[in-house]
C-alpha positions as CSV (number, residue, x, y, z in Angstrom):
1,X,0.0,0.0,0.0
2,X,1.3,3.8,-0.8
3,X,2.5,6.1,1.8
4,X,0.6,9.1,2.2
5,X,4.0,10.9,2.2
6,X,6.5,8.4,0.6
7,X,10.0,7.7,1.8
8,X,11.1,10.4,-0.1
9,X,10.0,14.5,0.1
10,X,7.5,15.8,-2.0
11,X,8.9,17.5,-4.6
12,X,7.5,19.6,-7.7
13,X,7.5,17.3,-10.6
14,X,4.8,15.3,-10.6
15,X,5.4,11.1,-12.0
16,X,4.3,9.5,-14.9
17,X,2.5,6.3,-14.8
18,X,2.4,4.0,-17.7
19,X,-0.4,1.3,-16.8
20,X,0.7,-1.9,-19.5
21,X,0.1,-5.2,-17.2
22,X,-2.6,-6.5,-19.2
23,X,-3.1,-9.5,-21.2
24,X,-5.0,-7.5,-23.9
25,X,-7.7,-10.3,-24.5
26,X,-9.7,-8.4,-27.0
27,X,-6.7,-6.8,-28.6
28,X,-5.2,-10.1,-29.0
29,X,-2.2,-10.2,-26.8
30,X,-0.6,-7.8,-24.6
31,X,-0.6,-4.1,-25.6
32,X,2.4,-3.6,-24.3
33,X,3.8,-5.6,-26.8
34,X,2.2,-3.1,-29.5
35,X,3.9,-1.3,-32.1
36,X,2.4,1.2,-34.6
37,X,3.3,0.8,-38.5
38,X,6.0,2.8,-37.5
39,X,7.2,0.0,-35.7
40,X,7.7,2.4,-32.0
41,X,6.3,0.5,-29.3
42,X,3.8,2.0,-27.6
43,X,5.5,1.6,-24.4
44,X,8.0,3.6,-25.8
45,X,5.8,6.5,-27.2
46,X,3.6,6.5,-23.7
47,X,7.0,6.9,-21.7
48,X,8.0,10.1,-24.3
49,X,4.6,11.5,-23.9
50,X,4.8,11.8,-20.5
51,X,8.2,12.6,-20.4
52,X,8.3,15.3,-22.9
53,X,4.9,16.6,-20.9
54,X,6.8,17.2,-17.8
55,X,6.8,13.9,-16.0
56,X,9.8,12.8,-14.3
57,X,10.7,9.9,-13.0
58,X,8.3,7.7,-15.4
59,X,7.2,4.4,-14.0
60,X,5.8,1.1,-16.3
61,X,3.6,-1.1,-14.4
62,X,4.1,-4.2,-16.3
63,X,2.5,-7.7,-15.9
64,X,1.7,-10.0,-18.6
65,X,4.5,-10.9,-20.8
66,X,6.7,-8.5,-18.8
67,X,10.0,-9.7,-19.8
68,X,9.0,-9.5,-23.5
69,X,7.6,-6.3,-22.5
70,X,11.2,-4.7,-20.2
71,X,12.9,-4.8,-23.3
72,X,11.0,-2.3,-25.2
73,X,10.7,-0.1,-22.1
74,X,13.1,3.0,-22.5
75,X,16.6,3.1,-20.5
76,X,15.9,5.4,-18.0
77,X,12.2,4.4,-17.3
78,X,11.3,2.8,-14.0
79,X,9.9,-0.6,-14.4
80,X,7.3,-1.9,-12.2
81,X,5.7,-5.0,-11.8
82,X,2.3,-5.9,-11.0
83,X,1.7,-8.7,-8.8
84,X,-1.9,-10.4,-9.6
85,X,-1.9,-8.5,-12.6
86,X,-4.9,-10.5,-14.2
87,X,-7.2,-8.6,-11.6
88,X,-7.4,-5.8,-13.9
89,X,-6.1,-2.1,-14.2
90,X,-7.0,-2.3,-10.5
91,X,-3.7,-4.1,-9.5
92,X,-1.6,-2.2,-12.2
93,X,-2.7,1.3,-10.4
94,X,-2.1,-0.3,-6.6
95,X,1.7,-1.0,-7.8
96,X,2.1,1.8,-9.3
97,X,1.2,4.2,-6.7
98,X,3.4,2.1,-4.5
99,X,6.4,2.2,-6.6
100,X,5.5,6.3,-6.6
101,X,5.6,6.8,-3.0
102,X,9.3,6.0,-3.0
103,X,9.5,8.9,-5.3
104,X,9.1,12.8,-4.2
105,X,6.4,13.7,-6.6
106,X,3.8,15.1,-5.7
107,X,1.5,13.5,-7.8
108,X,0.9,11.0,-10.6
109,X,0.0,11.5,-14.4
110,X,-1.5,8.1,-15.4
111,X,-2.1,6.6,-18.7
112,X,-3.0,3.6,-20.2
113,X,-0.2,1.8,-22.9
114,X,-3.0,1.9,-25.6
115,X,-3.3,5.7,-26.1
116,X,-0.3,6.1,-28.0
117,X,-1.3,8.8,-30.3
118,X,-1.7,11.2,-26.7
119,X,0.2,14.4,-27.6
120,X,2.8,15.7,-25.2
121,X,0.4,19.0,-25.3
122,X,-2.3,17.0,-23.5
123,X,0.0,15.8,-20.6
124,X,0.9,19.1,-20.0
125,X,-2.1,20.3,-19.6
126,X,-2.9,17.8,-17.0
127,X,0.7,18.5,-15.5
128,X,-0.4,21.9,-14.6
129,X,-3.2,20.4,-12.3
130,X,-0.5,18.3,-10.8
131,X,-0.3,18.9,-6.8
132,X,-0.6,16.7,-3.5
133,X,-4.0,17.0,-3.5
134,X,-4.6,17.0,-7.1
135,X,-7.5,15.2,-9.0
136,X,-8.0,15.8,-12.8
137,X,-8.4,13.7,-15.9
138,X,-8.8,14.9,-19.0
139,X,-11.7,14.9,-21.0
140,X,-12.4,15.3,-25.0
141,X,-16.1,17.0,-25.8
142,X,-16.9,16.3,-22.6
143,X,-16.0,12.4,-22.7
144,X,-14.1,11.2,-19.5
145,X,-10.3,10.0,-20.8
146,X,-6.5,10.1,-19.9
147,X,-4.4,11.4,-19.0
148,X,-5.6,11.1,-15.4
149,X,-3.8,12.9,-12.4
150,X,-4.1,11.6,-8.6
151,X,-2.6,13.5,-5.8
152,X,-0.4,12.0,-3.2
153,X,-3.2,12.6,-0.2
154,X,-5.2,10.7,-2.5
155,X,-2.9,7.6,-2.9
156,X,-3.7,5.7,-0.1
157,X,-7.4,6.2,0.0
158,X,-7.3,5.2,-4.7
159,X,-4.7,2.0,-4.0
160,X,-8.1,0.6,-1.4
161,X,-10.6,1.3,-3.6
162,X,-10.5,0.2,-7.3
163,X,-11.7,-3.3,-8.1
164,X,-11.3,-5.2,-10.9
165,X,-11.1,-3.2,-14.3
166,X,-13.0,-0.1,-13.0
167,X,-9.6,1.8,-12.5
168,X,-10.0,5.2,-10.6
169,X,-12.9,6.5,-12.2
170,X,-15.5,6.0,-9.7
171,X,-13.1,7.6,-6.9
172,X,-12.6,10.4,-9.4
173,X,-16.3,10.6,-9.5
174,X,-17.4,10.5,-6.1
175,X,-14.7,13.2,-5.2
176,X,-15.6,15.6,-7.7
177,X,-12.3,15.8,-9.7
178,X,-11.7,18.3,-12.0
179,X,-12.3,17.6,-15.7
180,X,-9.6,19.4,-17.7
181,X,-11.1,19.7,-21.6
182,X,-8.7,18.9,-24.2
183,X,-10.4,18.2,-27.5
184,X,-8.2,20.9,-28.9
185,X,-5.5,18.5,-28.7
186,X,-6.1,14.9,-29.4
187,X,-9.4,12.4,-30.0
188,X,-8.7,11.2,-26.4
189,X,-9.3,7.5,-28.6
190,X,-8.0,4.9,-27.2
191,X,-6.7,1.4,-29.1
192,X,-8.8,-1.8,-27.9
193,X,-8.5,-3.6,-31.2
194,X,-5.7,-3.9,-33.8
């Protein structure tokens, strides 16, 4: 379980969070795994979007096919793993915001590995929302999406209650956090099939 205050002191910078422990059962293997035609992984563009958006350190939370996955994590990137990853996003999130608290930020910027056309702008954007008691996700026309941010006096009380796939959403919900539009940016679409 996260620390409400870490090992570490808070700092400014807030972390990025790379959630990619999934078995990707509708995509049709882990998305961590993923590549674009390009042929960048989209581990590797999630870690530059937050990076380049003012996240630092960046942290992948990693499960299924994790050592396939390490290698295409950038040098320099934190790699987590997620024990009982095949709960759902839930598990991903609760090691992840462990794996924060030994870190001073402030605050995490989460994302999922299968948004990688998310724009450094957007993560920005979200960045500026970033504090200890910070909670913001973005939204495009209105529609909930990622990045989402979660303050550190939030940690503790996010890590006990997601379940399952539901991720942070319904926390988010039930304490009002703030929806930071950015349409102007990106589709906010996200990549469930190939």
């Amino acid at each position: 379980m996260p620390s409400a205050t870490g090992s570490a002191p808070v700092g400014e910078t807030p972390a990025g969070l790379v959630l990619a422990a999934g078995a990707g059962r509708r995509f049709g293997g882990p998305k961590a795994l993923a590549s674009d035609a390009d042929g960048v992984p989209w581990v590797e563009k999630a870690v530059r979007a937050l990076s380049a958006g003012g996240c630092d350190p960046v942290l992948v939370v990693l499960g299924a096919a994790a050592d396939s996955a390490g290698r295409l994590v950038p040098a320099g990137t934190t790699i987590v793993r997620a024990r009982g990853w095949s709960e759902g996003v839930s598990a991903s999130l609760r090691a992840g915001l462990e794996a924060a608290a030994s870190t001073p930020a402030p605050a995490v910027v989460v994302i999922p590995v299968d948004t990688p056309d998310l724009p450094a702008a957007a993560v920005t954007r979200l960045v500026s929302r970033a504090s200890d008691d910070a909670l913001a996700f973005a939204t495009y026309d209105g529609a909930p999406g990622h990045p989402v941010v979660i303050g550190r006096a939030h940690w503790i009380a996010v890590a006990a209650a997601v379940r399952g796939d539901a991720g942070a959403r319904p926390y988010l919900r039930a304490h009002r956090a703030e929806a930071v539009e950015c349409a102007d940016l990106w589709s906010g679409a996200d990549r469930d099939v190939r």
